[in-house]
C-alpha positions as a LaTeX table, in Angstrom:
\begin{tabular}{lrrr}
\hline
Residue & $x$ (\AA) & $y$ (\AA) & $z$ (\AA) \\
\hline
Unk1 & $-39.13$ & 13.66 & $-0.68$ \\
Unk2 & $-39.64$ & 16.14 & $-3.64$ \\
Unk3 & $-36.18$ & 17.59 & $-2.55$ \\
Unk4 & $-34.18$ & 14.26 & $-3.21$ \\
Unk5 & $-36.16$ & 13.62 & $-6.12$ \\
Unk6 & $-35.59$ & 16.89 & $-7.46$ \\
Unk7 & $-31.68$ & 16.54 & $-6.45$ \\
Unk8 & $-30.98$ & 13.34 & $-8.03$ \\
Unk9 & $-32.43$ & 14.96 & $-11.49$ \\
Unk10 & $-30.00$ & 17.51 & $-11.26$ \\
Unk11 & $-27.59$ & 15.61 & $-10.44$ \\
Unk12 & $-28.66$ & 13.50 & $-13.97$ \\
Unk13 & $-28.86$ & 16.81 & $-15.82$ \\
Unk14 & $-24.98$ & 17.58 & $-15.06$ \\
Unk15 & $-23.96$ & 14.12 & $-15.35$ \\
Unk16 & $-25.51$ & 14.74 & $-19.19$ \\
Unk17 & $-23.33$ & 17.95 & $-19.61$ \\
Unk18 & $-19.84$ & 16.32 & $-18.35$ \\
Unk19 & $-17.84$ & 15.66 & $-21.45$ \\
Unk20 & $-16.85$ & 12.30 & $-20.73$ \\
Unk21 & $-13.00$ & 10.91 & $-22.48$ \\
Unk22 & $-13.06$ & 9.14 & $-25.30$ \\
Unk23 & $-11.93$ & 5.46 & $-24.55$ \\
Unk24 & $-8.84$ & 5.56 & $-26.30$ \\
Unk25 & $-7.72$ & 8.25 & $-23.74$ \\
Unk26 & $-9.36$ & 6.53 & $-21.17$ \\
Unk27 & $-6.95$ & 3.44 & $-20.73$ \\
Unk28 & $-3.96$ & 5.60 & $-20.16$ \\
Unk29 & $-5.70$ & 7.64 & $-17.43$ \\
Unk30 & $-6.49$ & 4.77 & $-15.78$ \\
Unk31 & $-3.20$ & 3.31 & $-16.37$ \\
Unk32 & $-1.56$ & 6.75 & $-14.80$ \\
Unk33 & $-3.91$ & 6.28 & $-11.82$ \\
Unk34 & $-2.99$ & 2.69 & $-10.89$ \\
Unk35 & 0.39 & 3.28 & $-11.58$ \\
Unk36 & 0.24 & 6.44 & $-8.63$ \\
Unk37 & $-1.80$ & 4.80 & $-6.02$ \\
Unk38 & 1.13 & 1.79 & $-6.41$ \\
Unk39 & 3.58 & 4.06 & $-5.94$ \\
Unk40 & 2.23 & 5.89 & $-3.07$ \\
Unk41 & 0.98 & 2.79 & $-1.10$ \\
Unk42 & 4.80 & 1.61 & $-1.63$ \\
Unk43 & 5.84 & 4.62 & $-0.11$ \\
Unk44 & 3.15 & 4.43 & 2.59 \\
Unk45 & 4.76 & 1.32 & 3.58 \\
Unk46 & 8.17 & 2.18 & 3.75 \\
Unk47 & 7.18 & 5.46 & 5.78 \\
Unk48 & 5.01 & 2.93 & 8.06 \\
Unk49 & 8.24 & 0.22 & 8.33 \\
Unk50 & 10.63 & 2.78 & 9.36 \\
Unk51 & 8.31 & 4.38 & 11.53 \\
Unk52 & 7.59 & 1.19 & 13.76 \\
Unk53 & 11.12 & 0.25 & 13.80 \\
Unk54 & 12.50 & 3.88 & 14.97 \\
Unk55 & 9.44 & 3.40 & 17.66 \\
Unk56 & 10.60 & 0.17 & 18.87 \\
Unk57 & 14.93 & 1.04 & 18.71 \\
Unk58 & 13.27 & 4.90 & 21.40 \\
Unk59 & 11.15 & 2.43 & 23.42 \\
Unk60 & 14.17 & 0.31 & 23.27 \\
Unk61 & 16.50 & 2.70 & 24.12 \\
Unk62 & 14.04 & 4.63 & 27.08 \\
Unk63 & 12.89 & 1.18 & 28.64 \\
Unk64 & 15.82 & 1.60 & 31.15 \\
Unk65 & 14.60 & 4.58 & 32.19 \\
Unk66 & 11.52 & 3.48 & 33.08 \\
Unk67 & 12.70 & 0.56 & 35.02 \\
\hline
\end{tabular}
């Protein structure tokens, strides 16, 4: 128990050391972040979408093969 205890308190201690942004910088960080994790889901989905549909057109095409 004295282990956690004594981890969380450092864990406080360096939390107290972090220089933390100032809010005006803090909005366009955030605003960078969203505007990223948009972008790449967006992507994501594409990549996923063409994916299926090239999975579907080999099944597709291979199904007579199988019989």
């Amino acid at each position: 128990m004295g282990r956690i205890v004594g981890y969380f308190k450092g864990v406080r201690k360096e939390a107290g050391r972090v220089r933390w942004p100032k809010k005006d910088a803090l909005l366009p960080a955030i605003v960078t972040v969203l505007i990223i994790t948009a972008f790449t889901a967006i992507f994501l989905l594409v990549e996923d979408l063409a994916a299926g549909t090239l999975i579907q057109q080999l099944r597709d095409a291979f199904s007579s093969i199988r019989g």
